[in-house]
C-alpha positions, 0 to 999 in steps of 0.5 A: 406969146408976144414973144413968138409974134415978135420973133415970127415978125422978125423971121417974116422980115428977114425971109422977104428981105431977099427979093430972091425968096418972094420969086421962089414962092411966086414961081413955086405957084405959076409954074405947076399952074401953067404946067397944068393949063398947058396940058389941058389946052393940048390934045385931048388925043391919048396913046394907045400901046397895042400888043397883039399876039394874034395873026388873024383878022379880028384883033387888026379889025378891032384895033382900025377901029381905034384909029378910025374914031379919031380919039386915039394914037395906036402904036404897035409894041412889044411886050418886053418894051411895055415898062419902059412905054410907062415909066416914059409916059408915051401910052395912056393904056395898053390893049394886049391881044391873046395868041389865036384871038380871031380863032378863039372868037370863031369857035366860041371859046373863052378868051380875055383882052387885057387891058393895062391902065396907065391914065385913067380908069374911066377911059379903060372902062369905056374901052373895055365896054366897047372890046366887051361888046365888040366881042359879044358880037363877034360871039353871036356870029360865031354861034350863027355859024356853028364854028364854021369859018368860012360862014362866019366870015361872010356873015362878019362881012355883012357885019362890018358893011352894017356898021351894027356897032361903032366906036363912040365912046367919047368919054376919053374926053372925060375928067380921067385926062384932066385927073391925071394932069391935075395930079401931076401938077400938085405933085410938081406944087408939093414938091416946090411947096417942101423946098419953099418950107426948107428955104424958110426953116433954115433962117434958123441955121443963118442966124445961128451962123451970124450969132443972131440965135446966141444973143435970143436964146441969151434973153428969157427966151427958150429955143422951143419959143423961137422954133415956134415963131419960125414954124408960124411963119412958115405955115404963114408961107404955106397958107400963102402958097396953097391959098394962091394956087387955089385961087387961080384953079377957080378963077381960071380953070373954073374949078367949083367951089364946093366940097372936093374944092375945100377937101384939097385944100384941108389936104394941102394944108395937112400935107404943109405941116408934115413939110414943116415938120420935116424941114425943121427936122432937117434942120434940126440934125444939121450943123450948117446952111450947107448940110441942111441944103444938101439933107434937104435936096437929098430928102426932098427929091428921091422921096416926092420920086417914091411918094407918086409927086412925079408919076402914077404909083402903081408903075414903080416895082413892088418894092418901092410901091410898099416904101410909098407908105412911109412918104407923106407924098403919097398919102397928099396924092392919093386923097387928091386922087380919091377926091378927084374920084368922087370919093366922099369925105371920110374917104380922105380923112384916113390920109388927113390923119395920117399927114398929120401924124407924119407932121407930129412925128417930124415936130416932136423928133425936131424939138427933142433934138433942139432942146438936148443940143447944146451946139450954137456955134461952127456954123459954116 
């Protein structure tokens, strides 16, 4: 064991010894931080995407009313666009009106308003209370009038000058916006917090490039004992980082220490040593600092694009939804996303076992291939 504390000593040493690493891990906290408070200090404003198949005066009444309460953008689109207003982020939602809304309203038939969420279940819920109530108005005037247009029009008017209903639903103010941009922001954080155990992990490869690894492992030490002491610091690293991070969410966003603040952290710590054991992993199968680099840019980034670090699962085809599964981005989002939802703990103990299975795996595979290999040296 002292020799694992001797070497993570000297692997500590060796990582800070370039200026260049400390800024890596510093900038890897400032910059998801500042992403996240200047979303939240911005425009609590959201985009609404309307596509409405329908020529009368209802759904146009309806939708004003969005653009009156000052809580929303309404844009017109079309719903061959709506993929591409998503997977851009220019809407929050989408509100699509049937063809003959107007019409079906006034004769009292059944008719749906569907609602597509992009940010926020909680806003969806509250606009779709309000077109909900909206409507069951508009029924009660229908059934008054007995389907008689001309009747229902004048007693619509009367309905509108009494303002029987308005749209107050201030809750778009509510955690869903900052949810969502929380979430975003810890993906951005993952993502840097992978490349940071990468960055680490490959001292390995540049000490077997400078005849370091051949001269330790020449000594009573095994090659398991100095993956050992790399993975300490690592995980020394990572605490670090996750410490930091946390530490400026409470002191400057005020988030409340209490259960949900200590669950993502346990969910951040698990989902660090699944990027530990990755990046070993990548070092493992890799002959160089080159192709170690190029594994790892290769891994990192398409992997955090299909885990959910970059935008919301659900807007990516069916497809990749189901190879998510197997990308420890997406079981670290989705717990910080039930937290954020007030789910309770065993909610998220699923996803902490789950990250930590991905961490054995990646470590087990990592030490195999370490142990079998017989390559010390044409390190480029």
């Amino acid at each position: 064991m002292r020799n694992v504390f001797l070497l993570a000593k000297n692997t500590l040493k060796l990582f800070f010894r370039r200026k260049g690493n400390l800024i890596y891990i510093l900038l890897s906290v400032l910059i998801p931080f500042v992403v996240l408070t200047v979303d939240l200090s911005g425009s609590s404003k959201l985009t609404i995407g309307v596509i409405n198949n329908d020529a009368g005066i209802l759904s146009k009444d309806l939708v004003n009313s969005f653009k009156d309460s000052q809580k929303f953008k309404v844009v017109n689109i079309d719903k061959s666009n709506l993929d591409k207003y998503v997977t851009k982020g220019n809407i929050d939602f989408a509100i699509i009106f049937p063809k003959d809304f107007s019409k079906n309203v006034i004769e009292d038939k059944h008719l749906k308003v569907q609602i597509v969420s992009i940010k926020g279940k909680e806003v969806a819920l509250a606009i779709k209370n309000y077109i909900d109530e909206y409507i069951s108005n508009l029924k009660h005037l229908s059934i008054s009038s007995n389907g008689d247009s001309s009747t229902f029009y004048k007693m619509y008017q009367e309905y509108e000058r009494n303002a029987l209903i308005k749209l107050g639903e201030y809750t778009v103010k509510d955690k869903s916006a900052i949810n969502d941009t929380m979430t975003r922001s810890v993906g951005m954080f993952i993502m840097f917090l992978m490349m940071g155990t990468s960055r680490i992990a490959e001292l390995m490869l540049q000490e077997k490039r400078d005849k370091t690894y051949s001269r330790i492992c020449a000594a009573p030490i095994k090659s398991i004992v100095y993956a050992l002491s790399n993975f300490i610091v690592n995980m020394i690293v990572t605490l670090f980082q996750i410490g930091m991070i946390m530490l400026l969410l409470m002191l400057f966003l005020k988030l409340p220490f209490d259960q949900s603040f200590l669950e993502i952290f346990v969910i951040l710590i698990a989902f660090g040593i699944s990027a530990i054991g990755l990046s070993m992993l990548i070092v493992a199968f890799s002959d160089s600092t080159v192709q170690s680099g190029g594994l790892s840019t290769l891994i990192i980034t398409p992997s955090c694009m299909l885990g959910g670090a970059f935008w919301p699962i659900e807007v990516m085809p069916k497809i990749f939804q189901k190879v998510s599964y197997f990308m420890p981005q997406r079981w670290a989002i989705d717990a910080i996303t039930k937290i954020e939802g007030a789910t309770s703990s065993s909610g998220v103990l699923l996803n902490i076992f789950i990250l930590l299975a991905f961490a054995l795996t990646f470590i087990l595979i990592a030490s195999y291939k370490m142990k079998i290999s017989d390559k010390m040296a044409d390190f480029v």
